[in-house]
Steps between C-alpha positions, in 0.01 A plus 500: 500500500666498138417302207759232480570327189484134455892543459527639830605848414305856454375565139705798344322748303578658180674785475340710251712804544732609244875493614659891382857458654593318156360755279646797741835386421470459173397837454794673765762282202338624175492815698902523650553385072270810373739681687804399473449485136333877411781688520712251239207583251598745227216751389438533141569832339224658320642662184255841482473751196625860570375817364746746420542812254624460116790694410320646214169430382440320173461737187171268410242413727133356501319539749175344601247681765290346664232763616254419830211392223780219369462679206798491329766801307801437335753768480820443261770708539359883583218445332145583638311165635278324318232283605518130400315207572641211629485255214641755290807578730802251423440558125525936588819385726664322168420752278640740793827329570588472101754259439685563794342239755712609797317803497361537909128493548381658810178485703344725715230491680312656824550354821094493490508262209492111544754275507337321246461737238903585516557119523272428135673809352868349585353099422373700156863593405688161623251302246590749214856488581575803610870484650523794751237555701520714816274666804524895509556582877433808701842564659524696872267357812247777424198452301155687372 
């Protein structure tokens, strides 16, 4: 025979199970607005540099090599390279560039060489105040 309380009735038990209908349908709404609302969204345009060819080439041009030891060269117009150390190498790009300060400087360096050692040459000539700086690149998909 059942317990019966002094009230008369049965004694109800908790329920200690967590009810998911209400948190089902809030997740089929959010999920009918996710959709309807995607398509409305406008994707940003990413505004990319492009490589292309000069017309002609500058008549003066320093360039800075960076060899596999990150030992560096400077070259400065057809000259033959010169080796330079680092500290010494905004000062050499001055002199180099004159009194013309739009005059391009251009590094190149082996695709064995760090990143890092191209990125401290190019931070080297921002903090001197070089104005032109550029990457020499290997043009055509094939490479050595």
């Amino acid at each position: 025979m059942a317990a019966v309380s002094a009230r008369g009735g049965r004694r109800r038990r908790a329920m200690n199970e967590i009810n998911m209908v209400p948190f089902i349908d809030v997740m089929l709404v959010l999920l009918i607005i996710f959709m309807v609302s995607a398509p409305l969204i406008t994707t940003g345009l990413v505004d990319l540099p492009s490589v292309g060819k000069s017309r002609q080439q500058p008549e003066h041009v320093i360039q800075v090599i960076v060899g596999t030891d990150e030992k560096l060269k400077i070259k400065i117009d057809q000259l033959e390279p010169e080796s330079i150390p680092v500290n010494r190498l905004a000062e050499r790009v001055k002199k180099g560039q004159g009194k013309d300060a739009n005059n391009p400087v251009v590094i190149s360096a082996d695709k064995n060489v760090k990143y890092e050692a191209v990125v401290q040459v190019m931070d080297t000539l921002q903090r001197a105040g070089v104005q032109r700086v550029g990457l020499a690149v290997k043009s055509g998909a094939s490479s050595k």
